[in-house]
N, CA, C and O atoms as a Tripos MOL2 file, in Angstrom:
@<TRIPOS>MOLECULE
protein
  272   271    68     0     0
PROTEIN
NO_CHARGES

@<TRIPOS>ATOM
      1 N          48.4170   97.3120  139.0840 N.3       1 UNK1
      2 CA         49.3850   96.9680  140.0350 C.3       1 UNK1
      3 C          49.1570   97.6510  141.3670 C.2       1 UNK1
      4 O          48.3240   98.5480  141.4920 O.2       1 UNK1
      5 N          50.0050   97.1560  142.4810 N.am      2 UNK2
      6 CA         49.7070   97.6660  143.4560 C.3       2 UNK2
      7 C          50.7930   98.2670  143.8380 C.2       2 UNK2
      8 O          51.8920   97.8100  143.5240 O.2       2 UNK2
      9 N          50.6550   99.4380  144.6090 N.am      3 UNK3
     10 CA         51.7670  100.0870  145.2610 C.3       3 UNK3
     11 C          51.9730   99.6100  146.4430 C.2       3 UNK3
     12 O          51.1350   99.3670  147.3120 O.2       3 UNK3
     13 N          53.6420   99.4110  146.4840 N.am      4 UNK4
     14 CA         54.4870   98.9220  147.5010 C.3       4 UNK4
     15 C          54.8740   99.8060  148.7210 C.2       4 UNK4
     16 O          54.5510  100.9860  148.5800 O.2       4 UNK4
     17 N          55.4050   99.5390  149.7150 N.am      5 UNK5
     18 CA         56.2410  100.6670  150.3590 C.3       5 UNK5
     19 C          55.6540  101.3900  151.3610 C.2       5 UNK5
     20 O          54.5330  101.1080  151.7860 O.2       5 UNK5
     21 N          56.3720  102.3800  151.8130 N.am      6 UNK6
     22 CA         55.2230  103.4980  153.0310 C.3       6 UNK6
     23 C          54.4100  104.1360  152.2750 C.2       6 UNK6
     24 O          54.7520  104.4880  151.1460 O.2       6 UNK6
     25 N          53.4680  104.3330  152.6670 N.am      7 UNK7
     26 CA         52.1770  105.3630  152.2950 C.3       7 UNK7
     27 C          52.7550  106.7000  152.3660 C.2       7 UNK7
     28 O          53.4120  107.1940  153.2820 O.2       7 UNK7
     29 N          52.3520  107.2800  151.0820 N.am      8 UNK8
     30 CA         52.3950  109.1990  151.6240 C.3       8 UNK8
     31 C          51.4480  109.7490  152.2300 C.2       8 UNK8
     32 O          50.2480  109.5800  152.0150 O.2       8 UNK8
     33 N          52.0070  110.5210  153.1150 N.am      9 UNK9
     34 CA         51.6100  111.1620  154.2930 C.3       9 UNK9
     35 C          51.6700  112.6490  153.7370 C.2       9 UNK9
     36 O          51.4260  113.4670  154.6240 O.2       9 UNK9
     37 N          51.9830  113.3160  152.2520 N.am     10 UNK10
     38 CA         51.8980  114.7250  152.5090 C.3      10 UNK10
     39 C          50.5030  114.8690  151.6970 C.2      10 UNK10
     40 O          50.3570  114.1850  150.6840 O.2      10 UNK10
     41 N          49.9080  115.3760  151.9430 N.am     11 UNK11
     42 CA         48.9800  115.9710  151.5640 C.3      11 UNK11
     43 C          48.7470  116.7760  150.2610 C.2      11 UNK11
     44 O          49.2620  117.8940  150.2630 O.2      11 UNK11
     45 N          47.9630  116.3600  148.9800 N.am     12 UNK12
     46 CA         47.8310  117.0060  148.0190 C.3      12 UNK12
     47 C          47.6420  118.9470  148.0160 C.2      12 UNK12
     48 O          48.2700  119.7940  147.3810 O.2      12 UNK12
     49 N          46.4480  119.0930  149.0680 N.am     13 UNK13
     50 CA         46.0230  120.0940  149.3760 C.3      13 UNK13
     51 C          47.2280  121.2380  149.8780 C.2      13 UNK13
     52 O          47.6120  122.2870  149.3610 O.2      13 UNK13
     53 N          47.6490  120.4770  151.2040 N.am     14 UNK14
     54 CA         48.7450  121.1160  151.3450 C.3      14 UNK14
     55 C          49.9130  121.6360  150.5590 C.2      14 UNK14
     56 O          50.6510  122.6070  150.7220 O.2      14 UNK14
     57 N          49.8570  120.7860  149.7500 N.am     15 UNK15
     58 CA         51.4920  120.8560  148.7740 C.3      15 UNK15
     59 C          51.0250  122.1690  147.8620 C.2      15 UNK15
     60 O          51.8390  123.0920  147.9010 O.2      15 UNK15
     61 N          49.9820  122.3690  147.1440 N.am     16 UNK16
     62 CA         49.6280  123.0470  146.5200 C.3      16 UNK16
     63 C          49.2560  124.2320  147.6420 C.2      16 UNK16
     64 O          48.6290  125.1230  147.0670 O.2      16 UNK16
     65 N          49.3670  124.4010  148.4710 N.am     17 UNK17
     66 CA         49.2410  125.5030  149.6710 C.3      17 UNK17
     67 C          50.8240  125.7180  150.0590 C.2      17 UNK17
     68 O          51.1280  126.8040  149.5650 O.2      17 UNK17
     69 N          51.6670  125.3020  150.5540 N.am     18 UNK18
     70 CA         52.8640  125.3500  150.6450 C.3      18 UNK18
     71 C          53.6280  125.7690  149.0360 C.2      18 UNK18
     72 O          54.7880  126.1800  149.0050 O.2      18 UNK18
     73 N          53.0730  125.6530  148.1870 N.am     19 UNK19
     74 CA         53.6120  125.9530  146.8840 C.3      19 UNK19
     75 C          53.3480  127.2940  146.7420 C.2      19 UNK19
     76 O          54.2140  128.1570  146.5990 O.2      19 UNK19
     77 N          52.0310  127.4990  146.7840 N.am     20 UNK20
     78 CA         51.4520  128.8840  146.7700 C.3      20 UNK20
     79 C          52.3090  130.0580  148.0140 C.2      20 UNK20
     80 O          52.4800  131.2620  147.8220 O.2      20 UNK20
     81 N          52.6910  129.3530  149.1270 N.am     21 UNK21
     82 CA         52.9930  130.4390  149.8030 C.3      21 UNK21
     83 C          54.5170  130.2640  149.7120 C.2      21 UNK21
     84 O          55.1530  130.9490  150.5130 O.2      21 UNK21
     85 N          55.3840  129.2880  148.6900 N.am     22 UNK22
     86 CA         56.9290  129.8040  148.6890 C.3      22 UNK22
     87 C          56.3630  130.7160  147.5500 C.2      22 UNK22
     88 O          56.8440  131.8260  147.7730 O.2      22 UNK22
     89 N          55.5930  130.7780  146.4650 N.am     23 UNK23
     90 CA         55.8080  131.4830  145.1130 C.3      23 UNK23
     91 C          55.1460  133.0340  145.9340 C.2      23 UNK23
     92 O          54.9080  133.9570  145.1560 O.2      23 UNK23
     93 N          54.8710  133.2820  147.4400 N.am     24 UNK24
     94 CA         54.4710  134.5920  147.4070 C.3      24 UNK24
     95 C          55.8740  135.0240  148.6660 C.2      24 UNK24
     96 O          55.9560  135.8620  149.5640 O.2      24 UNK24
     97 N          56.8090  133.9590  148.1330 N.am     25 UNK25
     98 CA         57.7600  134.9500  148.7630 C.3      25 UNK25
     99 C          58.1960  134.6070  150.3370 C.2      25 UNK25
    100 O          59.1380  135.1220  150.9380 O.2      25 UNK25
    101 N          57.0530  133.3700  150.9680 N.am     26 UNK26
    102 CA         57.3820  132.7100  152.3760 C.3      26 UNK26
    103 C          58.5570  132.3250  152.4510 C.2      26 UNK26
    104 O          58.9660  131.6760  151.4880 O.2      26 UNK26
    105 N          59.3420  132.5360  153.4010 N.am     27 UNK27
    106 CA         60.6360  130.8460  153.5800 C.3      27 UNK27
    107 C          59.8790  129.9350  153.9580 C.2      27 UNK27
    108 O          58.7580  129.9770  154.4650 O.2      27 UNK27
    109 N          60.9570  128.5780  153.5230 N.am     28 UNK28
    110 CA         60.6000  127.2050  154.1110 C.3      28 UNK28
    111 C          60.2580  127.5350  155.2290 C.2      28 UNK28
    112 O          59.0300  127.6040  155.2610 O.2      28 UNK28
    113 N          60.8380  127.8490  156.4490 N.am     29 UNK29
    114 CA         60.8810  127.9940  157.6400 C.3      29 UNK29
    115 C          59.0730  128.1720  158.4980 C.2      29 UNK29
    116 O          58.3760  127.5650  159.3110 O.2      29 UNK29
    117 N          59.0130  129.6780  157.4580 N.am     30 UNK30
    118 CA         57.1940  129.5700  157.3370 C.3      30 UNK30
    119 C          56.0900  128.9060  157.1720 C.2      30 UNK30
    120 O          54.9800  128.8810  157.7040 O.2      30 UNK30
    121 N          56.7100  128.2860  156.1860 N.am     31 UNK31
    122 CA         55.8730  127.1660  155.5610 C.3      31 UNK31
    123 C          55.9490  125.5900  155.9860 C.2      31 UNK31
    124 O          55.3730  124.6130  155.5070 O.2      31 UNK31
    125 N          56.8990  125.7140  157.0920 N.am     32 UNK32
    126 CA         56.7420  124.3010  157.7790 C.3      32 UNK32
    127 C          56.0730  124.8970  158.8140 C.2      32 UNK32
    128 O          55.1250  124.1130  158.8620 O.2      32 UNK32
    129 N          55.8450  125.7270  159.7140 N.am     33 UNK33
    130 CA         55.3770  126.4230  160.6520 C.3      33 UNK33
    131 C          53.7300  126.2280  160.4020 C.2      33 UNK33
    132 O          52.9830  125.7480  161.2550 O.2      33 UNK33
    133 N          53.3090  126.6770  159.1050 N.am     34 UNK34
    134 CA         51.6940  127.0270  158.5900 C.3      34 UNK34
    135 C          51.4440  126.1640  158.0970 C.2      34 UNK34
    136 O          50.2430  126.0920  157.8390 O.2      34 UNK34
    137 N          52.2110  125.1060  157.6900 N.am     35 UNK35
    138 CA         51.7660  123.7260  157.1760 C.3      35 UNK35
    139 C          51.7630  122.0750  157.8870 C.2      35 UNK35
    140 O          51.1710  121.0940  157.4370 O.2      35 UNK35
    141 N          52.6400  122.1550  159.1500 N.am     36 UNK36
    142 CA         53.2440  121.2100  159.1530 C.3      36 UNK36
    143 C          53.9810  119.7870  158.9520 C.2      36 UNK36
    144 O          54.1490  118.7540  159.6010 O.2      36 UNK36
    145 N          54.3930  120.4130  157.4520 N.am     37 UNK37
    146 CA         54.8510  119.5880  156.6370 C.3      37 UNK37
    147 C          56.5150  119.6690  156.4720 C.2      37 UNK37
    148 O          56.9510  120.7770  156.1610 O.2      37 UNK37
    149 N          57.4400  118.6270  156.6470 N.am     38 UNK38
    150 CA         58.8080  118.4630  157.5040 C.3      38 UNK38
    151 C          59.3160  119.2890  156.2030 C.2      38 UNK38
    152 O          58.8130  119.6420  155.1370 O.2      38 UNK38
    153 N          60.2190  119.3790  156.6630 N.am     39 UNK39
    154 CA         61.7420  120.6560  155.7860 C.3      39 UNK39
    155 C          61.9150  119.6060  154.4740 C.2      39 UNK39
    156 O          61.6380  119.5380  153.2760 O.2      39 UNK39
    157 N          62.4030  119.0340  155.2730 N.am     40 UNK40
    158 CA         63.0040  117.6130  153.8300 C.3      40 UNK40
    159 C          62.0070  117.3810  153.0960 C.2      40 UNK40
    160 O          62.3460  117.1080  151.9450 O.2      40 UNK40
    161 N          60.3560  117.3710  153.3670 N.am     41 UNK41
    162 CA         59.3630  116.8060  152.7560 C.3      41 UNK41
    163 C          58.9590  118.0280  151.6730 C.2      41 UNK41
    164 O          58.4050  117.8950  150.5830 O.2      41 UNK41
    165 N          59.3600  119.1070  152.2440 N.am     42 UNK42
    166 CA         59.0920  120.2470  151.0390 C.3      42 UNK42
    167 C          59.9710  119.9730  149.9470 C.2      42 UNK42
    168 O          59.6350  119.8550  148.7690 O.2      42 UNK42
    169 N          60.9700  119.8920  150.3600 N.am     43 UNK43
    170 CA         61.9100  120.2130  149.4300 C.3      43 UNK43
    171 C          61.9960  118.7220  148.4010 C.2      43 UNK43
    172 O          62.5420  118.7160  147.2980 O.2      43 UNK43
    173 N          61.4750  117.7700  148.9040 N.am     44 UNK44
    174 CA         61.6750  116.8230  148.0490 C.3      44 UNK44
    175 C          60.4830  116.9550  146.9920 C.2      44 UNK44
    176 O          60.6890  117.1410  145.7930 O.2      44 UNK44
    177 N          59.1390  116.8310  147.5990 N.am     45 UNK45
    178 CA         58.3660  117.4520  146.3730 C.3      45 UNK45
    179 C          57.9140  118.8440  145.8670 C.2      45 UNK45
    180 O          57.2200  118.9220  144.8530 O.2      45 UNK45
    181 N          58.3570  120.1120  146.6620 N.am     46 UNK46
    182 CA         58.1890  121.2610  145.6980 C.3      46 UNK46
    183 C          59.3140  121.0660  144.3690 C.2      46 UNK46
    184 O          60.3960  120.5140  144.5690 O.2      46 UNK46
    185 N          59.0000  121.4790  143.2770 N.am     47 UNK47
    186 CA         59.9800  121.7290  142.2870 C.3      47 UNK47
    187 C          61.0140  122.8110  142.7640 C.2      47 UNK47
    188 O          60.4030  123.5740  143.5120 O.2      47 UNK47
    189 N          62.2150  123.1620  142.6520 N.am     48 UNK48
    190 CA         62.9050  123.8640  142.5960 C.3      48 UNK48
    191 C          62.5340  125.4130  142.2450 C.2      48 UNK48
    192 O          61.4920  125.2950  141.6010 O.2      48 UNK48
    193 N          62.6860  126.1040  142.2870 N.am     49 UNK49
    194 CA         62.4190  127.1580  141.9530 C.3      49 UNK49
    195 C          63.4120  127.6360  140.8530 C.2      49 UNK49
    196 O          64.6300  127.5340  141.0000 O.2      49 UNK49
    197 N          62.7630  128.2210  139.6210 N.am     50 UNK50
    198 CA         63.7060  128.9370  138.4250 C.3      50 UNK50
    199 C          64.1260  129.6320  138.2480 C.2      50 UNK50
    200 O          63.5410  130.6470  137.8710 O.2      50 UNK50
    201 N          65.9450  129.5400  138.4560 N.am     51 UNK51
    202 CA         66.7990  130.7420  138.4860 C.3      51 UNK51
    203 C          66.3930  132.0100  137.7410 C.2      51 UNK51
    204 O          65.7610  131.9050  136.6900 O.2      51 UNK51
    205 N          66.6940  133.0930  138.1880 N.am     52 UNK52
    206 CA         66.4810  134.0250  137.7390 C.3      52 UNK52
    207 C          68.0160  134.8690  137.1230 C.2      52 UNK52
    208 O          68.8170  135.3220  137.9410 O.2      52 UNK52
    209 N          68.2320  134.9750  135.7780 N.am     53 UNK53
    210 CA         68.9080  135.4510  135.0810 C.3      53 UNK53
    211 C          69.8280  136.9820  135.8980 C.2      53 UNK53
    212 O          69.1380  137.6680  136.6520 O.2      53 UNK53
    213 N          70.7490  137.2360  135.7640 N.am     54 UNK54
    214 CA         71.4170  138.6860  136.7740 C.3      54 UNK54
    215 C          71.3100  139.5340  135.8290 C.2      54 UNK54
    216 O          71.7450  138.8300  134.9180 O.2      54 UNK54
    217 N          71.1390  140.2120  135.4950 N.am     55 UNK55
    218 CA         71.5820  141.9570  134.5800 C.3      55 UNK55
    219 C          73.0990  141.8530  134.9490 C.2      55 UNK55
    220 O          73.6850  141.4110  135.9370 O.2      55 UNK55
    221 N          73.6120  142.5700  133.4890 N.am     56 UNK56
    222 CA         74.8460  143.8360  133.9970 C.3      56 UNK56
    223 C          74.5730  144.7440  135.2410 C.2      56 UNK56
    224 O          75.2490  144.8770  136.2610 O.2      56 UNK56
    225 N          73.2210  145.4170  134.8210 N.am     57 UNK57
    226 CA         73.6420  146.2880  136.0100 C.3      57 UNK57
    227 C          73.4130  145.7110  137.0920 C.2      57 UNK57
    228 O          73.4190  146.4740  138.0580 O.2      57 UNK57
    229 N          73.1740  144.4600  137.3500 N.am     58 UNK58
    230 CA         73.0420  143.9710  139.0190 C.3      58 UNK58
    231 C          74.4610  143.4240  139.0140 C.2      58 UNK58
    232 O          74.7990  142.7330  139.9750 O.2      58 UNK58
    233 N          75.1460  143.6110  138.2400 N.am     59 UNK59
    234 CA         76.6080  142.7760  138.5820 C.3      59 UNK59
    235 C          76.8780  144.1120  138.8990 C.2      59 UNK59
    236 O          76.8160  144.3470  140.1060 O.2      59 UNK59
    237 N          77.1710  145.0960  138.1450 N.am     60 UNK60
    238 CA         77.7180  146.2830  138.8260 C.3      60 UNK60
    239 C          77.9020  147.0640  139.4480 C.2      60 UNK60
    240 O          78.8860  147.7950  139.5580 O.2      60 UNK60
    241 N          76.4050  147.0060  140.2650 N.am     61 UNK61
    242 CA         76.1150  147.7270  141.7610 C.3      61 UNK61
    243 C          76.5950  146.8510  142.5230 C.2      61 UNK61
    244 O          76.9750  147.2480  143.6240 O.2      61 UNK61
    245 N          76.7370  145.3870  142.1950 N.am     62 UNK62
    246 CA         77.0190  144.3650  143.1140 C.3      62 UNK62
    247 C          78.7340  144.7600  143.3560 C.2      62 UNK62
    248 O          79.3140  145.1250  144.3790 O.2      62 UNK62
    249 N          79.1450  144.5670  142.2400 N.am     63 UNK63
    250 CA         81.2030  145.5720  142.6430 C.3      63 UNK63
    251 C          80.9090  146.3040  143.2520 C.2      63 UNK63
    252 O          81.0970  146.1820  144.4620 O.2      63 UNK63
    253 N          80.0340  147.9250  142.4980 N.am     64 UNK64
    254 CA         80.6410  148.6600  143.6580 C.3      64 UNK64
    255 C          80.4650  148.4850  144.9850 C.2      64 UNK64
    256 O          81.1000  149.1760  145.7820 O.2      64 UNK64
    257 N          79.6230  147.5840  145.3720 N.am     65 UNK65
    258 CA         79.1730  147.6200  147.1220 C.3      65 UNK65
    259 C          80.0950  146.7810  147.4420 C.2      65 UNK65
    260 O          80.6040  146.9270  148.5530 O.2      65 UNK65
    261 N          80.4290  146.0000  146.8250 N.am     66 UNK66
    262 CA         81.9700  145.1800  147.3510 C.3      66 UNK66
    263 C          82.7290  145.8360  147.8160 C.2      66 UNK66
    264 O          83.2160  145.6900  148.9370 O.2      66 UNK66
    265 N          83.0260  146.8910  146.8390 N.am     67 UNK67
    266 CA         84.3690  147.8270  146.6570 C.3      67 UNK67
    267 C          84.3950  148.8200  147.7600 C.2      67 UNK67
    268 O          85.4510  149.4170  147.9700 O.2      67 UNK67
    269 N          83.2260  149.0920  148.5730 N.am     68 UNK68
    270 CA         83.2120  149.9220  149.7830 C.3      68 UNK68
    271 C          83.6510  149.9930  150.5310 C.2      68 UNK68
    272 O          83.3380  150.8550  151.3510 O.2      68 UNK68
@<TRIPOS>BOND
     1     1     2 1
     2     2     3 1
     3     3     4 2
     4     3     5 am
     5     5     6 1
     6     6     7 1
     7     7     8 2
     8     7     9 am
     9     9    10 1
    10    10    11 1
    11    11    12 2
    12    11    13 am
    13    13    14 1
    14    14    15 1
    15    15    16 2
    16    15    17 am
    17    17    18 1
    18    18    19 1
    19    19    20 2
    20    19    21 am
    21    21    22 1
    22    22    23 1
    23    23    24 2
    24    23    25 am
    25    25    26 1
    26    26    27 1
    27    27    28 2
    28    27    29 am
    29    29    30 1
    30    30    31 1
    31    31    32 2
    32    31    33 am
    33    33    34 1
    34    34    35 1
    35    35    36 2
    36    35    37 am
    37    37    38 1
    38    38    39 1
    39    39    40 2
    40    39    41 am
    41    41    42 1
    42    42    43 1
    43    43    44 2
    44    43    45 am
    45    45    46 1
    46    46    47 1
    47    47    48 2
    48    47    49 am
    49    49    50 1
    50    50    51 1
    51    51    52 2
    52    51    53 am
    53    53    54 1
    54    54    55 1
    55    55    56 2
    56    55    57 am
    57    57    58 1
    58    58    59 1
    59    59    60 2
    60    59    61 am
    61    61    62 1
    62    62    63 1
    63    63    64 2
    64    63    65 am
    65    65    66 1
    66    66    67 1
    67    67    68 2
    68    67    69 am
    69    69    70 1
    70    70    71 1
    71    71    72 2
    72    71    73 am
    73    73    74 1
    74    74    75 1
    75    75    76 2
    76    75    77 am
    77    77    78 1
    78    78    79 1
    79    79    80 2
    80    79    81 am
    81    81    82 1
    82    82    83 1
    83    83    84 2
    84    83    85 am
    85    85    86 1
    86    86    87 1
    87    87    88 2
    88    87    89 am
    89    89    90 1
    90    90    91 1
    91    91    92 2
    92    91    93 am
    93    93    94 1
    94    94    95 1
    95    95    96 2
    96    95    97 am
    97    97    98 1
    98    98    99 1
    99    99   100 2
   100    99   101 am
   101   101   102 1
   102   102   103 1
   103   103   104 2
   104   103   105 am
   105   105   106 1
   106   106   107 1
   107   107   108 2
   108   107   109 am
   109   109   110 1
   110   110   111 1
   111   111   112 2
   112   111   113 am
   113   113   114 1
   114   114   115 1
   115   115   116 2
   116   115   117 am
   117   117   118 1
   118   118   119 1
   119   119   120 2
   120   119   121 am
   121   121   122 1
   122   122   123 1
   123   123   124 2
   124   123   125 am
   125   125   126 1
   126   126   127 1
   127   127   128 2
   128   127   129 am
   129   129   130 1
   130   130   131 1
   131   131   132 2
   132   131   133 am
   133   133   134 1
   134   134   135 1
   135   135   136 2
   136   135   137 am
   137   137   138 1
   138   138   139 1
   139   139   140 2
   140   139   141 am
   141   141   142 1
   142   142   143 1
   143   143   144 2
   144   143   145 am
   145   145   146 1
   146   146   147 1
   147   147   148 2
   148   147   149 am
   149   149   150 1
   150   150   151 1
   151   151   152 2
   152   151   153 am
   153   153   154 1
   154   154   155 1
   155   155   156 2
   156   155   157 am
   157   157   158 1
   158   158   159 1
   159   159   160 2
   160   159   161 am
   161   161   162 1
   162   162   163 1
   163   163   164 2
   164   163   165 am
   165   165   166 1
   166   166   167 1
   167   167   168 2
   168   167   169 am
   169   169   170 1
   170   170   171 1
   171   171   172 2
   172   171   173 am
   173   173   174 1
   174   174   175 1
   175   175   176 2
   176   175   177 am
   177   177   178 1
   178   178   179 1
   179   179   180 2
   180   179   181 am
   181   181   182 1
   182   182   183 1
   183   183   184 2
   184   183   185 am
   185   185   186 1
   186   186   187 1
   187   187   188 2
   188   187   189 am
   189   189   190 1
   190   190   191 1
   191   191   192 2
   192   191   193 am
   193   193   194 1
   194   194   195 1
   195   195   196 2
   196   195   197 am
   197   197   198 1
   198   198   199 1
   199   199   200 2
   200   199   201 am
   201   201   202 1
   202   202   203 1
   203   203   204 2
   204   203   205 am
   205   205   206 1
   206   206   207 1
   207   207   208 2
   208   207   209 am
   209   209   210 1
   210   210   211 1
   211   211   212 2
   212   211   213 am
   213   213   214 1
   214   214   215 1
   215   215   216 2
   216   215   217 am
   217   217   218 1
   218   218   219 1
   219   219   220 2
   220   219   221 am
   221   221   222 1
   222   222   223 1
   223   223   224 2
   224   223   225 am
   225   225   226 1
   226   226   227 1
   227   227   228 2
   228   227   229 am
   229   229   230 1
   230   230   231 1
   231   231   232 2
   232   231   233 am
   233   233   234 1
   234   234   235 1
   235   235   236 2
   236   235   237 am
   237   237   238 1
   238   238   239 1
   239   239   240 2
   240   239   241 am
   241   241   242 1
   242   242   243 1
   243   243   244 2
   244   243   245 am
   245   245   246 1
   246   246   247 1
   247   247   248 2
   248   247   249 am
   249   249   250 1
   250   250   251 1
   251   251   252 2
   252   251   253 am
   253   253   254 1
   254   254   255 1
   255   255   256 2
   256   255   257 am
   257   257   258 1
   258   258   259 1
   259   259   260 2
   260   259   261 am
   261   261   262 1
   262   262   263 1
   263   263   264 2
   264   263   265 am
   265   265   266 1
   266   266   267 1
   267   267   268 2
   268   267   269 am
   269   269   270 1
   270   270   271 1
   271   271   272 2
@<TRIPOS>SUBSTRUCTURE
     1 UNK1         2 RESIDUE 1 A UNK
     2 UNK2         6 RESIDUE 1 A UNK
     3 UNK3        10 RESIDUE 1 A UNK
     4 UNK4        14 RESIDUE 1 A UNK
     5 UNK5        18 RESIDUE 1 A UNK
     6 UNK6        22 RESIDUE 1 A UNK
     7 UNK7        26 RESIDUE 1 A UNK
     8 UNK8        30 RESIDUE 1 A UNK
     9 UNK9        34 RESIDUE 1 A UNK
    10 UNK10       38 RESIDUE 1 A UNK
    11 UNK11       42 RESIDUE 1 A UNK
    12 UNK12       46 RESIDUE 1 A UNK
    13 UNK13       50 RESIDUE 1 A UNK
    14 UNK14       54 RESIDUE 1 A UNK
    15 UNK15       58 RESIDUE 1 A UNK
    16 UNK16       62 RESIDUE 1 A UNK
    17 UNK17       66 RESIDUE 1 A UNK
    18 UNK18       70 RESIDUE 1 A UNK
    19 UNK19       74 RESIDUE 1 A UNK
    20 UNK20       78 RESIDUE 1 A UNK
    21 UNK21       82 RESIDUE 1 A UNK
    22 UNK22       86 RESIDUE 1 A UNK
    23 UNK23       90 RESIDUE 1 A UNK
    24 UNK24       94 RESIDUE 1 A UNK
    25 UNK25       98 RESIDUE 1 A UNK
    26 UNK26      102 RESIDUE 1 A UNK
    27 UNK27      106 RESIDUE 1 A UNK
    28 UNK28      110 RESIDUE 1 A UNK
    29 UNK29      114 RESIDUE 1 A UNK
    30 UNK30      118 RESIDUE 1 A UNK
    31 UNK31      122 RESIDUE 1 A UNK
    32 UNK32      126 RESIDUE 1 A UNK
    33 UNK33      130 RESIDUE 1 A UNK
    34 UNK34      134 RESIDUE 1 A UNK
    35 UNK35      138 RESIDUE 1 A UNK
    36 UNK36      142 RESIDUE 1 A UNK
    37 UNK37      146 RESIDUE 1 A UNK
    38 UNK38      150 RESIDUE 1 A UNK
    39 UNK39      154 RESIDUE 1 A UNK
    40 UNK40      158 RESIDUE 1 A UNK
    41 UNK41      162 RESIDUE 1 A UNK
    42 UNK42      166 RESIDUE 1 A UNK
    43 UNK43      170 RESIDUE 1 A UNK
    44 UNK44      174 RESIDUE 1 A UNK
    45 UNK45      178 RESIDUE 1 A UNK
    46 UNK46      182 RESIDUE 1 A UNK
    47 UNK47      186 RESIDUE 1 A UNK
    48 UNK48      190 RESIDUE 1 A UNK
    49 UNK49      194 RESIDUE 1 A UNK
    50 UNK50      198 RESIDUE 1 A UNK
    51 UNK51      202 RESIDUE 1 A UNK
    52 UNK52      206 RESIDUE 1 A UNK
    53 UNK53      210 RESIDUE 1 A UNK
    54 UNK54      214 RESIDUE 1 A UNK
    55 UNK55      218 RESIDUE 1 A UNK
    56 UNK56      222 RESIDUE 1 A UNK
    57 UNK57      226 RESIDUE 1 A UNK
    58 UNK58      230 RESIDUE 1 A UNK
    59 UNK59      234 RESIDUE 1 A UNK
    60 UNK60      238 RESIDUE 1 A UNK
    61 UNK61      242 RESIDUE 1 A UNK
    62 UNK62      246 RESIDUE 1 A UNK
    63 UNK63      250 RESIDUE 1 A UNK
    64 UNK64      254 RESIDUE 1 A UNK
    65 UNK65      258 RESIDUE 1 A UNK
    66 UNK66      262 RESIDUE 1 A UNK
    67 UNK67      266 RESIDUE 1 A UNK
    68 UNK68      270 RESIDUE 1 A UNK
């Protein structure tokens, strides 16, 4: 079959470069900057990133600094 529609325009290479530099910690912000690949276009094909679970003790330093 043939594919319909607009052509993609992001780049394999890139995506896997923009992937690599959110997993070392870049913002989007960066990574549209070093890539120029649009905000919306990241976010539609990077995967999400996987929550990371809280500790007790990060809840509890988290009160007391509330509580200051």
């Amino acid at each position: 079959g043939r594919r319909v529609g607009r052509p993609i325009l992001v780049d394999a290479t890139k995506l896997k470069y923009a992937a690599h530099l959110r997993d070392t910690g870049h913002t989007i912000a960066e990574i549209v900057a070093k890539t120029a690949i649009t905000r919306s276009s990241l976010y539609r094909h990077l995967p999400p990133r996987p929550v990371e679970p809280i500790t007790a003790d990060e809840l509890s330093a988290a009160g007391r600094d509330d509580a200051q």
